[in-house]
C-alpha positions in Angstrom: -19.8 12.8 -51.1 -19.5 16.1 -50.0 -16.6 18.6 -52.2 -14.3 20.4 -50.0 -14.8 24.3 -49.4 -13.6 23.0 -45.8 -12.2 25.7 -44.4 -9.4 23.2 -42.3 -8.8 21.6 -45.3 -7.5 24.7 -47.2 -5.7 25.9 -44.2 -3.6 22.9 -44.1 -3.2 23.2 -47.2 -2.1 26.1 -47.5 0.2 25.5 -44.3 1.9 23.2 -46.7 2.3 25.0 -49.2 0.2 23.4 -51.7 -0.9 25.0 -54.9 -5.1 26.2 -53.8 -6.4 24.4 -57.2 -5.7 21.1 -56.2 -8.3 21.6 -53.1 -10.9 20.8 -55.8 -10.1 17.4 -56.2 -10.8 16.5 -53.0 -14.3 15.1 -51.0 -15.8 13.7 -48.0 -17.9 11.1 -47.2 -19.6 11.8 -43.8 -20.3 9.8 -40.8 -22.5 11.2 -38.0 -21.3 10.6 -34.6 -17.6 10.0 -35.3 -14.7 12.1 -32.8 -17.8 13.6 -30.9 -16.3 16.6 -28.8 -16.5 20.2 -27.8 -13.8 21.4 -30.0 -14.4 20.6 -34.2 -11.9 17.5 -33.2 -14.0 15.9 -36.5 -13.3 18.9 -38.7 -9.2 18.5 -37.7 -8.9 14.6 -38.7 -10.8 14.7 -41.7 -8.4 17.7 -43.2 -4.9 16.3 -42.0 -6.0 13.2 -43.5 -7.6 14.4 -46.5 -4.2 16.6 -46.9 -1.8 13.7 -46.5 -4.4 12.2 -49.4 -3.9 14.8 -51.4 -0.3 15.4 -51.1 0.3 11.4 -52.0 -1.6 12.1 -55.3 0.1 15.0 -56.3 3.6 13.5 -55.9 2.4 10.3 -57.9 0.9 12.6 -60.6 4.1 14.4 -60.7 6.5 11.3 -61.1 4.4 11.2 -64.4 1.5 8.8 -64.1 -1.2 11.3 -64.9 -3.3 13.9 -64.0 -3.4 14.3 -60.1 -6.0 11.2 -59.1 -9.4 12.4 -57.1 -8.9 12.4 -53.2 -12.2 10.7 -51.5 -11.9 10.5 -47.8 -14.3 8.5 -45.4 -14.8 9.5 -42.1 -15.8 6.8 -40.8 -12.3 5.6 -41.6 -10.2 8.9 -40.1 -12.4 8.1 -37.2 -11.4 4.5 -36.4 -7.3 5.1 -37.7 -7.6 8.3 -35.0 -8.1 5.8 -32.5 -5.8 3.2 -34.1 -4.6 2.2 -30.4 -7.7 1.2 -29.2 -9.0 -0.8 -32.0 -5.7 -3.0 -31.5 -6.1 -6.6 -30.4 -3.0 -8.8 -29.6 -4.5 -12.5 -30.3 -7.6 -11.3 -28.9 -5.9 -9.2 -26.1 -7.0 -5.4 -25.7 -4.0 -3.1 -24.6 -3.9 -1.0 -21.6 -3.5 2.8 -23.3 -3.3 4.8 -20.1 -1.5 3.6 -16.9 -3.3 4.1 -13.5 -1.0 7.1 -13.0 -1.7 9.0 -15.8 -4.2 11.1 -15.6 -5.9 14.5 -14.2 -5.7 15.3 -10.5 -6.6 17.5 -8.5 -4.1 20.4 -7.4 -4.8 22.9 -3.9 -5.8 25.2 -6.3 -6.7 23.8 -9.4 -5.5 20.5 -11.9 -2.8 18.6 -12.9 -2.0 16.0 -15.8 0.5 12.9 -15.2 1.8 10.6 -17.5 3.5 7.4 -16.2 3.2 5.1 -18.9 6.3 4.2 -19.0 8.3 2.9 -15.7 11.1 5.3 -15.6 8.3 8.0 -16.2 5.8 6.6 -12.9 9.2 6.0 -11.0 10.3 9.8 -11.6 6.9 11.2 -10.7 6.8 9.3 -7.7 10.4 10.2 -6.4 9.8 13.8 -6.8 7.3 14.2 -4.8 8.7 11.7 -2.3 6.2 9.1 -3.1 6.8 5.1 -1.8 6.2 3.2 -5.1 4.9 0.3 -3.1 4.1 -1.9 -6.8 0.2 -1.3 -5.7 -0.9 1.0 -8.7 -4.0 1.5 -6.1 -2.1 2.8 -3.1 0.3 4.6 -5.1 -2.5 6.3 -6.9 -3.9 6.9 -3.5 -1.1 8.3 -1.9 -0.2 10.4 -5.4 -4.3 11.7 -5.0 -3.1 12.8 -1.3 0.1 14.3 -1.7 -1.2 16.2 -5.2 -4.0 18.1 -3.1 -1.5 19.7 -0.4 0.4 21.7 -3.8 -0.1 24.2 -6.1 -0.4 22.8 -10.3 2.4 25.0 -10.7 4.4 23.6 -8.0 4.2 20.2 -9.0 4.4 21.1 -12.8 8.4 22.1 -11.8 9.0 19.8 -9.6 8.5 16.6 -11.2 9.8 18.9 -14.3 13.2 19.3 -12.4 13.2 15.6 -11.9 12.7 14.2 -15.5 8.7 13.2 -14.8 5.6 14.6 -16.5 3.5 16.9 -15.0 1.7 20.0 -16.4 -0.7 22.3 -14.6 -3.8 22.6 -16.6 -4.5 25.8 -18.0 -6.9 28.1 -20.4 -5.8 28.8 -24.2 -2.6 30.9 -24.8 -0.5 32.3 -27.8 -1.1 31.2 -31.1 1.7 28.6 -33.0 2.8 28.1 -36.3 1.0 24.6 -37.7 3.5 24.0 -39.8 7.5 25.8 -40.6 9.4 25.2 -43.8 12.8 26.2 -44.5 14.5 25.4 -48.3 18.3 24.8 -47.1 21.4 24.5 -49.0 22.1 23.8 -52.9 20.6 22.0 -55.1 21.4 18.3 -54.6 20.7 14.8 -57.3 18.1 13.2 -55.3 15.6 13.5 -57.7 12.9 10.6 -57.5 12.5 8.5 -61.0 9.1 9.6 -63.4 7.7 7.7 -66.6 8.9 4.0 -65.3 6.8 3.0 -62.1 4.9 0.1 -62.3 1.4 -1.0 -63.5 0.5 0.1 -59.8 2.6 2.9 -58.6 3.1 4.3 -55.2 4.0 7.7 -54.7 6.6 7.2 -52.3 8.1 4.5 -54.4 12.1 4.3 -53.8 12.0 6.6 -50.9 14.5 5.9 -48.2 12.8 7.2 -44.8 15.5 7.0 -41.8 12.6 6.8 -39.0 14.1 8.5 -35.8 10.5 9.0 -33.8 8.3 7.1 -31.0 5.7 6.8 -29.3 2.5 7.8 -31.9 2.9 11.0 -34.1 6.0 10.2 -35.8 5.1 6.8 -36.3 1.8 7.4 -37.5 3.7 9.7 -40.0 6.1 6.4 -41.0 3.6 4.1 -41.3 2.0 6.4 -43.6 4.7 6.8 -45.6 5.3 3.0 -45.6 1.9 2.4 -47.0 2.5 4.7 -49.8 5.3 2.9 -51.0 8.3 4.5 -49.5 11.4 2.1 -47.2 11.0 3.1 -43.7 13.8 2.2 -41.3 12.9 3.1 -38.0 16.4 3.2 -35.5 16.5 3.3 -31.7 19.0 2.9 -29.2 19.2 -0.3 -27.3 18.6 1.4 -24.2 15.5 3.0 -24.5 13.2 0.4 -25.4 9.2 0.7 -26.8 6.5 -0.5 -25.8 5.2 -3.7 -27.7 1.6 -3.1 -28.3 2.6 0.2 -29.2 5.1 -0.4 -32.1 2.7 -3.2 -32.7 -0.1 -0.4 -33.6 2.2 1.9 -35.6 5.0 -0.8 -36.7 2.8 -1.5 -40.2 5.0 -1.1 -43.6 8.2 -0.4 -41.9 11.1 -2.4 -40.6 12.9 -1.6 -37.3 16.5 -1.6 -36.1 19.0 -0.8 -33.0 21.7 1.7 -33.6 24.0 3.2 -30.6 24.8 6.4 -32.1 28.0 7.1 -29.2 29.6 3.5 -30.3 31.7 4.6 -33.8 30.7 0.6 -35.3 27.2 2.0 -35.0 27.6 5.4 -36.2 29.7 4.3 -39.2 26.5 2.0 -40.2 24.0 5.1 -39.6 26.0 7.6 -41.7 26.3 4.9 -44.3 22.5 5.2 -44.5 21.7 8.6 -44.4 24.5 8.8 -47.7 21.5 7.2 -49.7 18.4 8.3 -47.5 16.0 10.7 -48.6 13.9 11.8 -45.6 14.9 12.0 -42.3 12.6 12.3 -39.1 13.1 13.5 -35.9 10.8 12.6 -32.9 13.0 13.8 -30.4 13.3 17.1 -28.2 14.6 19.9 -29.7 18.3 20.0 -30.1 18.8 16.3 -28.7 20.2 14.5 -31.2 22.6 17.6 -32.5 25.4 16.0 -30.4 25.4 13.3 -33.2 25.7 15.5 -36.0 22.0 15.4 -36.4 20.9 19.1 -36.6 18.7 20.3 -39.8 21.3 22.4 -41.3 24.1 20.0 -40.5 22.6 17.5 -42.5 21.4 19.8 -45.4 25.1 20.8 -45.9 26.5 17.4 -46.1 24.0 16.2 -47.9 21.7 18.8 -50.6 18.3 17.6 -51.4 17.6 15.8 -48.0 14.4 16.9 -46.9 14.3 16.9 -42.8 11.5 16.5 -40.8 11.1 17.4 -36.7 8.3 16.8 -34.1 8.1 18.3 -31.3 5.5 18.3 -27.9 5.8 21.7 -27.4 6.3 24.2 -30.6 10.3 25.6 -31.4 10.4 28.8 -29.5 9.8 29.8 -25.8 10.6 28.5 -22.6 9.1 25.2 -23.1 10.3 24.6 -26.1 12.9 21.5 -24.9 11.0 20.2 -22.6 9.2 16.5 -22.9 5.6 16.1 -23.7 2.7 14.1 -24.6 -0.2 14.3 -26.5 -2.4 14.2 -23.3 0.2 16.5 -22.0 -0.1 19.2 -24.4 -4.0 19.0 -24.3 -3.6 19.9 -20.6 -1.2 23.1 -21.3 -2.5 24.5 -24.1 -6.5 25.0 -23.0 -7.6 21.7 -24.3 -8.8 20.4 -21.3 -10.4 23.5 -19.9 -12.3 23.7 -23.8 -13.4 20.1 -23.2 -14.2 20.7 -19.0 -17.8 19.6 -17.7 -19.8 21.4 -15.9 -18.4 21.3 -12.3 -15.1 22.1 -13.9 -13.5 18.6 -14.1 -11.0 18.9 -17.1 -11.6 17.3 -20.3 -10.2 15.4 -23.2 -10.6 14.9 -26.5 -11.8 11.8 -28.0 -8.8 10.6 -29.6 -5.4 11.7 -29.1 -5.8 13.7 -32.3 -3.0 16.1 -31.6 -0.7 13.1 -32.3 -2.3 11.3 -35.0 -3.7 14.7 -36.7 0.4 16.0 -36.3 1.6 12.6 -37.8 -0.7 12.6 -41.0 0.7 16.6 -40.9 3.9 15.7 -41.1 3.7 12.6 -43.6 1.8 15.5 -45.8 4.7 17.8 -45.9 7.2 14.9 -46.4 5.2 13.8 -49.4 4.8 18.0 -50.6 8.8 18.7 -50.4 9.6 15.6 -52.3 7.3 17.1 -55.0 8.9 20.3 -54.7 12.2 18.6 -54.7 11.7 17.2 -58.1 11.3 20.5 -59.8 14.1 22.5 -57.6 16.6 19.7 -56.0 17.0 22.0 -53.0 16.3 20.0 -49.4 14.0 21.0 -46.9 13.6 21.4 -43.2 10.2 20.7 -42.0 9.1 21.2 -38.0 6.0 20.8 -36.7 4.6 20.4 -33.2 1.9 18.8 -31.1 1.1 22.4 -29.6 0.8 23.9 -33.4 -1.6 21.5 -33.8 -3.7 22.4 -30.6 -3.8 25.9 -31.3 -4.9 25.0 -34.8 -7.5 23.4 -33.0 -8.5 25.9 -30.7 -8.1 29.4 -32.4 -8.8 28.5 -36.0 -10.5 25.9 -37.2 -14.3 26.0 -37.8 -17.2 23.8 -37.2 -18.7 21.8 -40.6 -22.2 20.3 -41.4 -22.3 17.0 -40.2 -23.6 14.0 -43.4 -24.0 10.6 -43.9 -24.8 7.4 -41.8 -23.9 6.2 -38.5 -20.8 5.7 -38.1 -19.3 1.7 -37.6 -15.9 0.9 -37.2 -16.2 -2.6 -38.4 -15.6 -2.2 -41.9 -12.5 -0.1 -41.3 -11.0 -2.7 -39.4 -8.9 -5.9 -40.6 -7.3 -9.0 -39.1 -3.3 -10.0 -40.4 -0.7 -12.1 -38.9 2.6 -10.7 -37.2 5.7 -11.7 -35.2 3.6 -10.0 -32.2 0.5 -12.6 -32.6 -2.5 -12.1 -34.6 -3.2 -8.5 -34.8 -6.9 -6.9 -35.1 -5.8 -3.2 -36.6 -7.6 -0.5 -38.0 -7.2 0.2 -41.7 -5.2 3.2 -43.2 -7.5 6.4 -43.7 -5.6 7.8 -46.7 -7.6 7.4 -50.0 -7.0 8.6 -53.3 -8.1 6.8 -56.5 -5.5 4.0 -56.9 -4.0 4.2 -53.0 -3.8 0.9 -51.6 -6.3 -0.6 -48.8 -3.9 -1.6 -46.2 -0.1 -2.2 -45.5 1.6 -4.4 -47.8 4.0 -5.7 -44.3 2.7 -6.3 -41.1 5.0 -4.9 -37.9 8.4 -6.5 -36.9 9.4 -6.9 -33.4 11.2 -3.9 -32.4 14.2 -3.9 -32.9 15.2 -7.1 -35.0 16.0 -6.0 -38.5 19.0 -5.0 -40.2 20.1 -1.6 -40.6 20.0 -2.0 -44.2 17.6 -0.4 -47.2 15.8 -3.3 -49.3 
């Protein structure tokens, strides 16, 4: 075990707004080999999960079960949860993470990143830049190739842009952004958690009521986190914009999901009847998106005192980009990522995991737990926003290499087998530890969509 003077690990700390003395009670166990990259990609998983840890035992010592319990983080673990996607197997099936279109090309005078993955994503990038989608993935990715080389990155960054696809020009390191803004809002509110009567085996998040309004991997990482640690997580989603199964398979764990139309009143009335009694509410969407339902932090915070709200975003909460759509491979692209990770004949690079999503989501499940702390003691809610860009200039501009310890690094025995409505799942195991945290989810994943929109 190594004790933390990590210099990423007091930074998110301190991002969070957590009190410095608690940084002694957490440690590493090393790995070598684990998250191999350029950029300290090792140095960023370790702290956001050894954070979340830390924040988890905090809010359980704080609900009166003791002195704040010893964080002990593995990296062997952080490594194999970074990559949660890939350690997935569907009754023996491996998932397909990247389709054929997503990826780097090449630009007339430099690089571009796609992302296709999903169809109405491949059929706007294709349609933009007047593209046949024939249904061959090869001659379309051929033709794409051909069609790619005759523009400017720039070019085709705004066009597709203009046409609802995803394209970014690749480009060196910019400005620096915030890893993580708070806001206290409105009065003090009677949301306080219970203390002194949790059972022989308490859970921090014990009787928290998570309304789960994100997608795709960082807010759900966050979720499932929060699941683990005790807390009901109801995840809703419109009918119409449905998620990909091997997806929600990998970040359904210890939460149940539901389909709410937000426009239709019958709908609405059911979602407003659960945010009377919810405590945390998180927002995956773009900026500003889901104000037209009465959604927007401060909105909320006035009807309701003591919520705490939480927002993702791709692209941080002020400039030009600010609404735009993004992706973790996206984001590495546009913020200098890619050139950090280049080779040497100047291909563009990435990073061995998609750490600005998982890293953001263990971020964000580690201010969620650190304003429900802080809630006990003041009552007043909070607005929490974080972005998959603050958490690549983290990355890039501030966070230090560490000494590397410890054995090889395996992913076997941070792996486990359960049984779900999606077939017999191969997963990798949750990373946060803390002396008492539980070893895995206590639910396996629903199928999207099929619960009711009710809190157990």
């Amino acid at each position: 075990m190594t004790h933390t003077d990590d210099r990423a690990t007091a930074q998110a700390w301190a991002a969070l707004g957590g009190p410095a003395g608690l940084l002694e009670r957490v440690s590493y166990e090393g790995a070598s080999g684990v998250l191999p990259a350029r950029l300290p990609v090792r140095e960023l998983a370790r702290a956001t999960v050894g954070v979340c840890s830390l924040a988890a035992a905090e809010l359980l010592a704080v609900r009166g079960t003791g002195p704040v319990p010893a964080v002990r983080v593995h990296e062997g673990a952080v490594a194999t949860a970074f990559v949660s996607e890939r350690h997935l197997r569907v009754d023996g099936r491996t998932p397909v993470s990247f389709a054929p279109l997503s990826g780097f090309w090449r630009a007339a005078d430099g690089w571009v990143r796609t992302h296709a993955n999903y169809p109405h994503h491949r059929a706007r990038l294709l349609d933009a830049l007047g593209i046949p989608d024939t249904g061959d993935d090869r001659a379309s990715a051929e033709l794409l190739s051909d069609e790619l080389a005759t523009r400017s990155a720039q070019s085709v960054q705004e066009t597709v842009y203009a046409a609802g696809g995803l394209a970014v020009a690749v480009t060196p390191p910019g400005a620096t952004i915030p890893l993580v803004e708070t806001r206290l809002v409105g009065q003090r509110g009677s949301r306080a958690l219970p203390t002194g009567s949790l059972p022989a085996s308490p859970l921090p998040a014990s009787g928290v009521r998570v309304l789960d309004l994100t997608r795709v991997i960082a807010g759900p990482v966050a979720t499932r986190t929060l699941g683990l640690l005790g807390a009901d997580v109801l995840r809703v989603d419109p009918p119409w914009l449905p998620e990909d199964a091997d997806s929600h398979a990998d970040t359904g764990f210890g939460k149940r999901s539901t389909l709410l139309d937000l426009s239709a009143p019958g709908d609405r009335g059911v979602f407003e009847d659960l945010l009377d009694s919810a405590d945390v509410v998180l927002m995956g969407y773009r900026p500003g998106a889901l104000d037209r339902y009465g959604l927007a932090p401060d909105a909320l915070l006035e009807r309701r005192p003591g919520l705490i709200v939480g927002q993702l975003c791709a692209w941080g909460w002020s400039g030009p980009w600010a609404s735009r759509r993004g992706f973790d491979s996206l984001v590495q692209a546009g913020s200098g990522i890619a050139v950090a990770e280049a080779s040497a004949d100047g291909t563009p690079g990435a990073l061995p995991a998609q750490a600005l999503d998982h890293g953001t989501g263990y971020l964000l499940a580690a201010a969620v737990l650190r304003a429900l702390t802080d809630r006990q003691a003041t009552g007043v809610g909070r607005c929490l926003r974080l972005s998959l860009a603050g958490t690549a200039s983290w990355l890039l501009h501030d966070i230090l290499p560490a000494p590397i310890e410890g054995e090889a690094y395996a992913p076997r025995p941070w792996r486990a087998r359960c049984v779900s409505p999606y077939g017999v799942l191969d997963h990798a195991l949750p990373p946060v530890r803390y002396d008492g945290a539980p070893r895995n989810w206590d639910r396996p994943p629903t199928e999207w969509g099929s619960d009711r929109p009710v809190w157990t």
